[in-house]
C-alpha positions in Angstrom: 0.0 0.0 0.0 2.9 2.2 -0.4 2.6 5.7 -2.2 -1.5 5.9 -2.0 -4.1 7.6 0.3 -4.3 5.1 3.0 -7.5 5.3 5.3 -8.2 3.7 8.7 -11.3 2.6 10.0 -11.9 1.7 13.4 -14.8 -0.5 15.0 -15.5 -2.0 18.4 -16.9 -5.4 17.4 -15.5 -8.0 14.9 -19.2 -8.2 13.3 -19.1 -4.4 12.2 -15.6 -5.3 10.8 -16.3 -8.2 8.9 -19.4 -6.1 7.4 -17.2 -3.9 6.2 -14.6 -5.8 4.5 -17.5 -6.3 2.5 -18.2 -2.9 2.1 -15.3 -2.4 0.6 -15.1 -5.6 -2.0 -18.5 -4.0 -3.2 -17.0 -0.5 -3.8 -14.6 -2.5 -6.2 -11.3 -2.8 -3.5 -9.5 -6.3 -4.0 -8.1 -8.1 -0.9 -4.4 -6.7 -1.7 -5.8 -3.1 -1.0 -7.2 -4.2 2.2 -5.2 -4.7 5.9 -6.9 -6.0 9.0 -5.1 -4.7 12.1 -6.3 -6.0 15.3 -4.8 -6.5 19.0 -6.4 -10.0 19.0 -5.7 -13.0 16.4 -9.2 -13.5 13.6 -9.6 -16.1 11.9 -10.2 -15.6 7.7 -13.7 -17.5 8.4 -14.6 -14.6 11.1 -13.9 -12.0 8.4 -15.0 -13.6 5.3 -11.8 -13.2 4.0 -10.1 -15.5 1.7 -7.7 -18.4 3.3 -4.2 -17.7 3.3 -2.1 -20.3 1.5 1.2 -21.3 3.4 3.7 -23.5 2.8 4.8 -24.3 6.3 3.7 -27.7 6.1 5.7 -28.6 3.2 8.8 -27.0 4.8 8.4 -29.0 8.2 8.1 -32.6 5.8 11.0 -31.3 4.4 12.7 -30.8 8.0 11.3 -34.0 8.8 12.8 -36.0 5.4 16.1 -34.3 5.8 16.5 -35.2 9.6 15.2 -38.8 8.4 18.1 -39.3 6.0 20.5 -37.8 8.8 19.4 -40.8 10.8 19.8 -43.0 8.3 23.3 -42.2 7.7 24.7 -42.1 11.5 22.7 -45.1 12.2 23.5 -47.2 9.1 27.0 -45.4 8.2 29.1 -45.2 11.5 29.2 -48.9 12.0 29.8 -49.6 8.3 33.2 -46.4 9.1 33.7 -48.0 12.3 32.9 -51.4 12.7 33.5 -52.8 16.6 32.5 -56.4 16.9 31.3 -56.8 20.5 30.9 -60.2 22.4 29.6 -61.4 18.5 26.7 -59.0 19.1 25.3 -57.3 16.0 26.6 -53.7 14.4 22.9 -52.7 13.9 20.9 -53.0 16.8 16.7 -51.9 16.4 16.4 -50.1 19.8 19.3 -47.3 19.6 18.1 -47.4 15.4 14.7 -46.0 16.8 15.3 -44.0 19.1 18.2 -42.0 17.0 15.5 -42.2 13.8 12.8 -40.9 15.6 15.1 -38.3 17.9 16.8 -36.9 14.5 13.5 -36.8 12.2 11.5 -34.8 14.7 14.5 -32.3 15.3 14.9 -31.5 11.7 10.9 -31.2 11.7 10.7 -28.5 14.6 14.1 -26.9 13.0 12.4 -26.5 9.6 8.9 -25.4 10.6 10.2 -23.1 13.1 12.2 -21.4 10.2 9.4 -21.8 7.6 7.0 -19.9 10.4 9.9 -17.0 10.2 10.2 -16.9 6.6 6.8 -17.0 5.7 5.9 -14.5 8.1 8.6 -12.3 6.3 10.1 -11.7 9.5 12.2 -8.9 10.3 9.9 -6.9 8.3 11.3 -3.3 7.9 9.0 -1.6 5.8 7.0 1.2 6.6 3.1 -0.2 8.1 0.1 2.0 8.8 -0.8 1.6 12.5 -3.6 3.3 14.5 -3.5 3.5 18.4 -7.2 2.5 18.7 -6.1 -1.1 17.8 -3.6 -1.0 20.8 -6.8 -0.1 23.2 -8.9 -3.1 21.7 -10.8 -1.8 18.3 -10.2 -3.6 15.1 -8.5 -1.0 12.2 -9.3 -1.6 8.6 -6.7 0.0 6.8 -7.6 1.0 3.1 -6.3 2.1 -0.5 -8.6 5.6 -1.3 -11.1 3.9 -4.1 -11.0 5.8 -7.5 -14.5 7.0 -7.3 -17.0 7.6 -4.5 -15.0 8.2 -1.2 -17.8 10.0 -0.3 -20.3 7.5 -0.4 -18.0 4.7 0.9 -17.0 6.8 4.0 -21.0 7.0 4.7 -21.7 3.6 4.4 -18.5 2.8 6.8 -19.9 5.3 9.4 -23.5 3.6 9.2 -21.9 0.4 9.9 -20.1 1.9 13.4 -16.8 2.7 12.0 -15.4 5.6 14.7 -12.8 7.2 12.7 -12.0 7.5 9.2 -8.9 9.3 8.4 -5.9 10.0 6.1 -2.8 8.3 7.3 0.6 8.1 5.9 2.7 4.9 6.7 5.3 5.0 9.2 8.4 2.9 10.7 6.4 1.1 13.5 
């Protein structure tokens, strides 16, 4: 949303918001020209917004195939590097095999999604964001592009629906 008229509307109730969000699809906005800023985590269903696709599952499989293999090779390939023959016992026993398999899979699954959570989220994110204090003291912001035609009208509609404040705000380093 960088470069435009950005406009913030505030409402008390997630209800109000999610009436609005349509609002705004009707006056023509797409779901890139539209920011939900709340204090408290919503859900897309709540909103009627569209589900975000993420590819943090993938990336934790991946973790999880990767830490897998890691196994494998330690398990399977030290003895074959270093064989000790014991008392005649075996070189590949199946209760240190688990153990190590299952230890090394689900560290390379927590190491992955924990990264995939970070990238996805775009994480440090330095760009300037519109912010409105209201949504620090519990109100849920819509933040807007200004429409090409009929501000007027929209801004009427988004009062009549309980939005507090509309205003004109620039973004800023938060």
């Amino acid at each position: 949303m960088a470069g435009e008229n950005n406009h913030v509307v505030l409402f008390e109730k997630v209800d109000f918001a999610a009436a609005a969000l349509d609002v705004l699809r009707e006056h023509g906005l797409q779901e890139e020209q539209i920011e939900v800023l709340s204090a408290e985590p919503h859900s897309a269903e709540v909103l009627g917004r569209p589900q975000i696709k993420t590819k943090v599952p993938w990336i934790g499989m991946t973790g999880f195939l990767v830490g897998l293999v890691v196994a494998f090779l330690l398990v399977w390939g030290t003895p074959q590097l270093y064989p000790i023959s014991v008392g005649g016992r075996p070189l590949f026993t199946v209760p240190p095999w688990l153990v190590l398999t299952f230890e090394f899979s689900m560290l390379g699954l927590l190491v992955a999604t924990f990264l995939g959570v970070i990238w996805e989220s775009n994480f440090p994110d330095f760009r300037p964001k519109v912010y409105h204090p209201g949504v620090s003291e519990g109100e849920i912001g819509i933040v807007f592009t200004d429409p090409s035609e009929g501000m007027e009208q929209l801004r009427s509609r988004l009062t009549e629906l309980g939005g507090r404040v509309i205003e004109d705000v620039e973004e800023r380093k938060v």
